[in-house]
Structures are given as C-alpha cells and as structure tokens.
N, C-alpha and C positions, 0 to 999 in steps of 0.2 A: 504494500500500500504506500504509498506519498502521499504528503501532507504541504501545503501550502499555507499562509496567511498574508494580512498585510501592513505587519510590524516584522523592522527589520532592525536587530539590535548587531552595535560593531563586535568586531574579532574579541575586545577585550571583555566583553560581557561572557564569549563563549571559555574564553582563556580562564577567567575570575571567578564564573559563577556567581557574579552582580547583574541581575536582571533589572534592576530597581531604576537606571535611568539610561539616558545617553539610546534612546532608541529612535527608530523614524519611523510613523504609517502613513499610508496611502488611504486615504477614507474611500470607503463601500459605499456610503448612505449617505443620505442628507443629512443626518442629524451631528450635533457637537462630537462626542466620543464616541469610535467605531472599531469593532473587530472582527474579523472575519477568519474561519478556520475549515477549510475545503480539503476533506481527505478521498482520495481515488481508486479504490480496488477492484479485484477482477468481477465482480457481481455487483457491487455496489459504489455510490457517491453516498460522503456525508459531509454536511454542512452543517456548522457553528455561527452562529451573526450573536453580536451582543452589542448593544446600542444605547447611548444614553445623553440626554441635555443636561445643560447646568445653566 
C-alpha cells in the first residue's frame, strides 16, 4: 500500500523525530486548517480529510 498527504515536514524532523514544527501543507479544502491522508492498495483506496476554522 502507499500513502500520500499534504504536509510535508524537512529531513530534520525525519532525522530528530520533532514533528512539532518547521513543516509545509498544501490545503485540500477551502476551509483555514487542512489535512489530507490518501492510502492506495491492491483492492482498495482510503481517505482521511480532517478540517477545521479558527
């Protein structure tokens, strides 16, 4: 299966295991805060959206 999203954190967060900042997304939705998580297998798609305003 592959997995996709669209937050994309640098080298040092993989290196450090600091997830906590220093990341970039590309928004799905119209709305303020967006995340998307698109997994691909041989029989199925699954998709995560989670969405929020402030």
């Amino acid at each position: 299966m592959q997995w996709w999203s669209n937050v994309e954190y640098p080298p040092e967060a993989w290196e450090g295991g600091d997830f906590s900042d220093g990341f970039s997304s590309y928004p799905v939705t119209g709305h303020t805060l967006d995340c998307a998580l698109v997994g691909i297998g041989h029989d199925a798609t699954v998709t995560f959206l989670a969405y929020g305003d402030t």
